[in-house]
N, C-alpha and C positions, 0 to 999 in steps of 0.2 A: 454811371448814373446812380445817385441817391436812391435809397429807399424812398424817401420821400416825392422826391421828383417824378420815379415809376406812378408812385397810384396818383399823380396831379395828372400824368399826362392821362394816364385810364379814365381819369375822371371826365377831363375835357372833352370828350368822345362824348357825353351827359350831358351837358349845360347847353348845348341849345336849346330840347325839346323842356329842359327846366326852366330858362327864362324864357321860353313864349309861355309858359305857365304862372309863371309871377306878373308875366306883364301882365295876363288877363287877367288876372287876381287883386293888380291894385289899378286897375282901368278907375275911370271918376265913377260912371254911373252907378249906382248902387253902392257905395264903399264903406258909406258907415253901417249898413245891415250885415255885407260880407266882415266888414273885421269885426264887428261883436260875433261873428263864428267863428272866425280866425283865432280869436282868444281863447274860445271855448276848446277849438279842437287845438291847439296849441297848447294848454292848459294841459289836454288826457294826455299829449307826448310829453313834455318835460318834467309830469310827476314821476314816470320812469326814471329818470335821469340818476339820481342818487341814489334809487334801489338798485338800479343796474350797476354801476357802481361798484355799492358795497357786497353785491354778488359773489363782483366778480375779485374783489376784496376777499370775501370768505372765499371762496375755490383757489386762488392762489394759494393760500394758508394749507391750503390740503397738497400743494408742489413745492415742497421745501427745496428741492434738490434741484430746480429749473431755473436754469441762468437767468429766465426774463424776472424771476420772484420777485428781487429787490427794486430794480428799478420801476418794474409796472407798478407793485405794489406804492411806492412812495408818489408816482406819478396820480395814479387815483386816490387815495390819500389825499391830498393836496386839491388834487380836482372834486371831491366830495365839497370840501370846504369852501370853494370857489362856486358853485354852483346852489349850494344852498337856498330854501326859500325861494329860490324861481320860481316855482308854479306860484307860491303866495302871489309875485306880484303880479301874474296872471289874473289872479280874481280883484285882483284892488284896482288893474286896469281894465277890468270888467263890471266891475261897479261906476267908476266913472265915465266909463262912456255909456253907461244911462239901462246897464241890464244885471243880471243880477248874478252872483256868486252861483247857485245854483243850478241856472243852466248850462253849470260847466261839470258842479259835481255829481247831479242826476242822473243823466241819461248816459248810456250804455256807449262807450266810446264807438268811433264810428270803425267799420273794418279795414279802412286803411290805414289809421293810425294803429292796431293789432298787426296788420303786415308790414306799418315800420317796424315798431318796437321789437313786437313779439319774437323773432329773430334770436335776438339779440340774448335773448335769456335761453331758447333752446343751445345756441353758440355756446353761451358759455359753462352751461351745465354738460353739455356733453361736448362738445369738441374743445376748446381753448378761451379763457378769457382774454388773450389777446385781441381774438376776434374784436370786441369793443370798440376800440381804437379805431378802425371803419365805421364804424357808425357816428364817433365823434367828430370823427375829420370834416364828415358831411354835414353833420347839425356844427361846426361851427365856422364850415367852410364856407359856409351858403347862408349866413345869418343876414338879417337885414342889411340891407345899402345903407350909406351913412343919410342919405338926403330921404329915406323914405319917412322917419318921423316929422318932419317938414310938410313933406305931400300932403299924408293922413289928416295932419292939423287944418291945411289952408283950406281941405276938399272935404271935410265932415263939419269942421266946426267943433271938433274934440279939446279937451285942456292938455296942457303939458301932463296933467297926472292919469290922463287914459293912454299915455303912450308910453312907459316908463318901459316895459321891458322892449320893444321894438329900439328904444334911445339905448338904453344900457348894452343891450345884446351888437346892434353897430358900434359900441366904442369898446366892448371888452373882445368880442371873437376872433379879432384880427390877430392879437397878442395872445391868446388862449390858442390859437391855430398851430402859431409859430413854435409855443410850444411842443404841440403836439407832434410835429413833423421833425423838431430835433431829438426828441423822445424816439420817432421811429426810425433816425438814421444811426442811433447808438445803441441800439438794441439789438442782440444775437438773433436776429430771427433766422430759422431757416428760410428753405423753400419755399415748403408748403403753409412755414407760418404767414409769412412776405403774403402768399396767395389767398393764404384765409383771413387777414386784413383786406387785401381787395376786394375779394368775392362780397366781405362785410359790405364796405362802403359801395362798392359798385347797388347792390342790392337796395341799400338804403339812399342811395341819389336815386334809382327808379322808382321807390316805394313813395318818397316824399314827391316827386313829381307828380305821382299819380295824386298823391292829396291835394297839393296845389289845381292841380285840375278839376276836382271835385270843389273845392271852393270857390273859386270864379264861375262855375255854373251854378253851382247851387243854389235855391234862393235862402233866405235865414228861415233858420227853427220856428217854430211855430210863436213859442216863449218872446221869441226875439222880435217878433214880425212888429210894423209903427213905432219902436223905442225908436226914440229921437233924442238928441244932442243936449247936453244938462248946457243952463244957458253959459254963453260965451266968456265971462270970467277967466281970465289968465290964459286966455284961446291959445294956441301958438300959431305964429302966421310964418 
């Protein structure tokens, strides 16, 4: 068995308690207050994205002599540039659906977006920037359903330009995945590297469940609370 095919199967051992968390998270009632938080706290994850990164970018450069250098290195490299401006269009799909850039970059991200992320940067400072690679398999393994920018539109009342990264992220992650997992079947990892990629993503499918969960209960920020639907213009049905 695949390297990759190992951390799919580990993974699926995750996904039930993670989709009864998304179902409850894009339930109808309440859905346009919950995704104007959705953005927000989706906003505090993906601005990591590039920093983590190019971290793990610089710490490679400090292992000249490690068989993974060249390939991880050109792999994130590449993914640096693929990822770009994400959070940007976090806030641009945060403005159109009727609230404001702001309450995404003010407040103090919440603490389980820090027990996603934060990981991820102790990993690769002290133990391996490999690590990473768990963490992306999961953010890109578990990106939006293709039919969910559809739902959001029919059930808020949103335009096509409050949904842009939900639409972008189901049409790019699938092929950004596939990458991912031929990257990890051609790569020397050892053992223990193999296991610190899983422990990554295992970690990080828990952490992101737990957020999901916190979203479907939660009610919106206070900032958020009555913003309602900018009118129906270019609606998506």
């Amino acid at each position: 068995m695949d390297v990759s095919a190992r951390l799919r199967t580990k993974l699926l051992l995750l996904e039930p308690e993670f989709r009864g968390a998304t179902t409850q998270m894009w339930r109808s009632e309440g859905l346009l207050e919950r995704y104007q938080t959705y953005l927000c706290t989706m906003h505090a994850v993906i601005r990591a994205s590039v920093p983590l990164m190019e971290l793990a970018l610089r710490r490679m450069a400090d292992r000249p002599g490690d068989p993974l250098s060249e390939p991880l290195t050109v792999y994130l490299a590449e993914h640096i540039q693929e990822e770009a401006e994400h959070d940007a269009w976090l806030l641009e799909d945060l403005r159109a659906a009727g609230a404001a850039p702001e309450d995404a970059l003010g407040p103090l991200p919440p603490p389980d977006v820090a027990a996603l992320v934060g990981p991820q940067y102790y990993w690769i400072e002290h133990h391996h920037p490999v690590t990473l690679l768990g963490y992306i398999a999961v953010l890109e393994g578990y990106a939006p359903a293709p039919g969910l920018t559809d739902r959001i539109g029919r059930l808020t009342g949103l335009p096509a330009a409050a949904l842009r990264t939900v639409r972008e992220h189901a049409a790019l992650d699938a092929g950004h995945l596939d990458e991912l997992y031929a990257l990890l079947d051609r790569l020397p990892l050892t053992r223990d590297q193999e296991a610190a990629v899983a422990v990554s993503a295992l970690h990080s499918f828990d952490a992101l469940t737990r957020l999901f969960v916190r979203l479907g209960r939660s009610a919106p920020a206070p900032s958020l609370r009555g913003a309602g639907p900018i009118p129906p213009t270019g609606v998506t049905r």
